[in-house]
C-alpha positions in Angstrom: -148.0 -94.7 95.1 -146.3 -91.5 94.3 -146.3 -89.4 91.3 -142.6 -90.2 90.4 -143.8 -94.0 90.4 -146.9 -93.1 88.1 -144.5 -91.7 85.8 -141.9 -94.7 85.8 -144.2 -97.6 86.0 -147.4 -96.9 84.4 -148.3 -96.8 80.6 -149.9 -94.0 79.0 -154.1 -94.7 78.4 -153.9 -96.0 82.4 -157.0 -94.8 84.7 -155.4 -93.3 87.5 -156.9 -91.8 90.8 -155.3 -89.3 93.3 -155.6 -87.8 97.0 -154.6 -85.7 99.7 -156.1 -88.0 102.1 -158.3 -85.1 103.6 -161.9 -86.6 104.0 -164.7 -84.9 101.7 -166.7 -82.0 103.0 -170.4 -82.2 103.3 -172.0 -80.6 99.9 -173.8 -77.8 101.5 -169.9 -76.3 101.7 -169.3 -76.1 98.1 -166.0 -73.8 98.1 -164.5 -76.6 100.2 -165.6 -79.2 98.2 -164.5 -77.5 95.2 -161.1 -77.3 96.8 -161.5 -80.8 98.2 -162.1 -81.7 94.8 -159.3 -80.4 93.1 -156.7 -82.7 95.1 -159.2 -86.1 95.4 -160.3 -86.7 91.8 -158.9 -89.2 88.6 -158.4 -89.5 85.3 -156.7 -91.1 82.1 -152.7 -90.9 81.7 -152.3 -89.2 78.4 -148.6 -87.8 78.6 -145.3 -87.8 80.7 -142.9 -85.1 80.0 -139.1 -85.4 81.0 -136.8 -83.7 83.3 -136.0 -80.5 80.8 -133.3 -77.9 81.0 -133.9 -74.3 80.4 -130.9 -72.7 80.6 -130.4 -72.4 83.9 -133.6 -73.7 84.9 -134.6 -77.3 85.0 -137.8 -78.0 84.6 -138.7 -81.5 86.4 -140.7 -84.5 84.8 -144.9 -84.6 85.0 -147.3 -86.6 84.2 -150.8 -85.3 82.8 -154.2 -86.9 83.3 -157.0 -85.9 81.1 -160.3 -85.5 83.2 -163.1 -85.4 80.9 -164.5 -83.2 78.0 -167.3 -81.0 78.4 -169.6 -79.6 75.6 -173.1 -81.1 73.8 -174.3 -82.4 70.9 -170.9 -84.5 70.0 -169.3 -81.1 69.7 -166.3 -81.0 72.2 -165.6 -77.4 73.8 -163.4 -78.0 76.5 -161.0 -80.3 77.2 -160.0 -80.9 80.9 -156.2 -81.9 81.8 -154.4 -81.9 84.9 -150.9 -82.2 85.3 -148.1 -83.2 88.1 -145.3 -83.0 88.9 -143.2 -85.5 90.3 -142.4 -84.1 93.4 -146.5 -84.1 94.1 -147.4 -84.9 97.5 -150.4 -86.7 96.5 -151.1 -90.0 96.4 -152.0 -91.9 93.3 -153.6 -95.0 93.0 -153.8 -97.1 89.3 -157.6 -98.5 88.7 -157.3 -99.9 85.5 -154.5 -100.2 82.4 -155.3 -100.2 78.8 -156.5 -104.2 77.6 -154.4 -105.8 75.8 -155.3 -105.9 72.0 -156.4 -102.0 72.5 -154.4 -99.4 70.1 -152.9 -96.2 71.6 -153.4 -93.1 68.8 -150.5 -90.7 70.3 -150.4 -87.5 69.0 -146.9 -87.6 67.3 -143.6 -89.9 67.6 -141.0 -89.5 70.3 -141.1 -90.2 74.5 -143.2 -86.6 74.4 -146.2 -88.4 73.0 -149.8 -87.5 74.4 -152.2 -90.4 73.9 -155.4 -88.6 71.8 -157.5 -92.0 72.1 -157.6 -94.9 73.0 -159.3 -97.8 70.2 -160.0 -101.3 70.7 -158.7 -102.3 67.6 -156.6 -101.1 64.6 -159.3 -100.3 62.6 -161.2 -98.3 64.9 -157.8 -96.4 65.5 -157.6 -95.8 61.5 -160.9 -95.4 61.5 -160.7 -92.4 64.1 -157.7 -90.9 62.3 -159.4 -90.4 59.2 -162.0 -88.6 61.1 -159.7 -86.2 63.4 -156.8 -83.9 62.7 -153.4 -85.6 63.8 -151.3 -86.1 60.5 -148.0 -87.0 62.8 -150.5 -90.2 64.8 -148.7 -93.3 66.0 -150.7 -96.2 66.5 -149.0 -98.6 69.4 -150.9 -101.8 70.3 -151.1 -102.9 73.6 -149.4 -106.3 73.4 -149.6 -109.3 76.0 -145.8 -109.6 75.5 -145.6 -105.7 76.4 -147.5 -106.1 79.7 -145.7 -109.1 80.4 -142.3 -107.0 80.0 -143.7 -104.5 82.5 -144.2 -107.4 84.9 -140.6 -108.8 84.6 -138.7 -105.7 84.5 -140.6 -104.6 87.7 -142.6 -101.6 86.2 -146.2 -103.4 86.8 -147.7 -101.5 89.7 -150.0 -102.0 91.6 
């Protein structure tokens, strides 16, 4: 599926894969798998952006995976995200979508909204929040009735 259907169909906290196609080098060349692995890797959905208007620029829509956080000893020091543009000529595959009953902490309220974590209840959600700095946080249950929705209005891909 394309990037432009990742960012129509699929709901944020989604695991979502993506390739060229290209088959991966042999590890002994490690600047082409490097390179190999820049265009064949995955990640969680945490954020799609709109088509924006600069003045005479127009900026088109993205989505943005988040590919994993590196640092030790529960300390966090660098936060991996990746983001696409529509118009991507990769192709993106959907692995898994967030279980119903799960809560989505986004960062703020609006369509702009990057997903910070994902809980499997409210009150680990609450219970994260009072532990991290997002004083704008929207919780947003994934609902059976939501999924459903996705399904009937044709936005469930596959």
């Amino acid at each position: 599926m394309s990037a432009q259907l990742i960012y129509d169909l699929v709901p944020l906290g989604s695991i979502v894969t993506y390739s060229d196609g290209s088959p991966r080098p042999p590890e002994r060349h490690r600047k082409k798998l490097a390179a190999w692995e820049s265009n064949n890797s995955g990640g969680r959905l945490i954020r799609k952006r709109a088509e924006t208007r600069i003045g005479n620029t127009t900026l088109l829509a993205s989505i943005t995976l988040h590919k994993g956080d590196y640092g030790s000893q529960g300390t966090i020091v660098l936060r991996v995200h990746q983001t696409f543009l529509v118009n991507s000529d990769l192709k993106f595959v959907v692995k898994s979508r967030p279980v119903i009953g799960s809560v989505l902490v986004l960062d703020r309220v609006g369509d702009d909204a990057e997903l910070v974590y994902v809980a499997c209840h409210r009150a680990d959600a609450e219970e994260w929040l009072t532990r991290h700095g997002y004083p704008n946080a929207v919780l947003k249950e994934v609902t059976a009735d939501g999924v459903a929705a996705d399904i009937v209005e044709g936005r469930a891909a596959a």
